[in-house]
N, C-alpha and C positions, 0 to 999 in steps of 0.2 A: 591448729587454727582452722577452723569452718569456714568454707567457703559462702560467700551471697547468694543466695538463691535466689537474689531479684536479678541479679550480675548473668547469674549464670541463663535464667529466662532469656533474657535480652539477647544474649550470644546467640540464643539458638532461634530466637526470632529472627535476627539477620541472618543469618546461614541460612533459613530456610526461605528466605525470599531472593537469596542471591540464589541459592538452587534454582527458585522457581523462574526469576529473569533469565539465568541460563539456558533452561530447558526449553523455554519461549524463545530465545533467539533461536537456540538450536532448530524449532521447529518451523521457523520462518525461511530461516535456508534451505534445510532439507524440503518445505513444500518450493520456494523460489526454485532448487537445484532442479527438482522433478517437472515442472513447469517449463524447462528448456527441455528441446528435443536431443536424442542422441546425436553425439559431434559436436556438440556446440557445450561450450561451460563458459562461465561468469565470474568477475570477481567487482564486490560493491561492499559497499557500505551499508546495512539494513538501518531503515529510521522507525518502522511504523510494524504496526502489527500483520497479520498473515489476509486479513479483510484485504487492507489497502495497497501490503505488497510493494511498496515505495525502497528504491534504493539511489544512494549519490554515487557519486562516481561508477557508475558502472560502467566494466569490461565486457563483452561479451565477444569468443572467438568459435567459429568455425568455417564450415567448407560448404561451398553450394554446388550445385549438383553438378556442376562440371571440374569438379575438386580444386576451385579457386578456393585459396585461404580465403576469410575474410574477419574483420576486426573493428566491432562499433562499440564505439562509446558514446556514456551520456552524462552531463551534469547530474542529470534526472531523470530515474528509470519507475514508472510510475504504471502500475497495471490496472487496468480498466476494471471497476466490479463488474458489470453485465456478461463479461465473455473471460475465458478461461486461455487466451492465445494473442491477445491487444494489448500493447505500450505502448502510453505516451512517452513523448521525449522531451527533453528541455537542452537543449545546445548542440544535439547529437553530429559524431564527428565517425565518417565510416572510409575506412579501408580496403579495398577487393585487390587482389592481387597479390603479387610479390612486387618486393623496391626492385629487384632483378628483371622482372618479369617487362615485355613492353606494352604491356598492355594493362596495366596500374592504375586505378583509378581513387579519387580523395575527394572527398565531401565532406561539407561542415556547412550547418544550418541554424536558424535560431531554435527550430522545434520539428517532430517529428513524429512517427506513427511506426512499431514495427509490430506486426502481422507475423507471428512465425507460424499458424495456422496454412497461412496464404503461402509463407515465406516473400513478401513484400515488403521495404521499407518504403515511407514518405517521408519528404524534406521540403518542408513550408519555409516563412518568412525570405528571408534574404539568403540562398542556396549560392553557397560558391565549388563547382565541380571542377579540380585539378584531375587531367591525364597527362599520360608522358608524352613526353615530345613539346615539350612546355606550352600544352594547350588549356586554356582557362575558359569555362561557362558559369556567367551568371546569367538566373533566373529566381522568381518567385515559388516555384517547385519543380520536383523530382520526385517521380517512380522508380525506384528501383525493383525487377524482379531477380529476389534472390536461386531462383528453379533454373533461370535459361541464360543469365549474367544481363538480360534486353532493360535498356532503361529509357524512359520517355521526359523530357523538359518539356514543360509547360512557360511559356512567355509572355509577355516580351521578352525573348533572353537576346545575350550578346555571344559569342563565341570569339577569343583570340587566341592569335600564336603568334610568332614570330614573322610569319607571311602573309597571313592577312585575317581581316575581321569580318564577320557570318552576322546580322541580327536577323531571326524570324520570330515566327509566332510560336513554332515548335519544332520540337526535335524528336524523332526516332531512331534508336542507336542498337542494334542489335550485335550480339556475341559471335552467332554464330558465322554469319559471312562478315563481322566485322563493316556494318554499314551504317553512315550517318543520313538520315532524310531526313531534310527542311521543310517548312511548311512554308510560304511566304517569305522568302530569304533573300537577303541582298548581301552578296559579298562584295570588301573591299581588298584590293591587294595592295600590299604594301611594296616598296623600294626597298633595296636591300641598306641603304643608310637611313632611311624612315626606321621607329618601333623599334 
């Protein structure tokens, strides 16, 4: 019994377009993988071609130059055509630190910008920055420099803890001596059965 040779076309038209979607994703990773600098690797979802570069849920880990881990994710990891080293972000949610570590920082924004050229992230919209020692900033953005660990708030922000509440106009927060500067700053201190 002979086989259809219309049957049998068909078969290998889909084979050969599933080869070829393969080989397309395959090559969309391998350019996204190459586009992260050494130390640092990613894990996502790819939606779009190798132009547009778009990924969901994207992981992305590594170390900045003071060998902090660090761990951002994004709803949406979307790369800029114009420049070969710019994301945009949609929800982005970023890590520095160890949970051990005391000096742990957490951030989650509506959108963002990360720079690995520059090694800077940006955190627009509604910025809520948790550190340890159960201190909480919100603000309308954040600098992060991923080179030196120095991050800068832009305000109105608020600043709380346990002990009391900071609003200025801005904040400077450096790694290296561990220093907060306000700009315009009114602290309130709280009682210890207040808050």
């Amino acid at each position: 019994m002979a086989s259809d040779p219309t049957h049998h076309s068909r078969r290998v038209r889909r084979l050969r377009q599933a080869m070829f979607v393969t080989a397309l994703a395959l090559l969309v990773l391998v350019l996204l993988w190459s586009s992260f600098g050494s130390g640092t690797w990613f894990d996502a979802r790819v939606t779009s071609g190798p132009a547009q570069a778009e990924m969901i849920d994207a992981v992305m880990r590594g170390k900045n130059q003071q060998g902090q881990p660090y761990i951002l994710r994004a709803q949406v990891l979307r790369k800029r055509p114009e420049t070969k080293s710019t994301y945009d972000m949609q929800a982005p949610d970023i890590e520095i630190g160890t949970r051990r570590a005391k000096d742990l920082i957490q951030a989650q924004a509506e959108s963002g910008v990360y720079d690995q050229q520059m090694q800077t992230i940006t955190l627009s919209g509604t910025v809520e920055l948790r550190q340890t020692g159960n201190r909480t900033i919100r603000a309308p953005h954040v600098d992060f420099n991923m080179q030196n660990g120095d991050f800068m708030v832009q305000g109105p922000l608020q600043m709380e803890s346990p002990a009391r509440r900071i609003t200025a106009d801005l904040l400077n927060s450096t790694a290296e001596n561990k220093t907060h500067e306000f700009t315009n700053g009114v602290i309130t201190l709280f009682a210890k059965e207040q808050k």
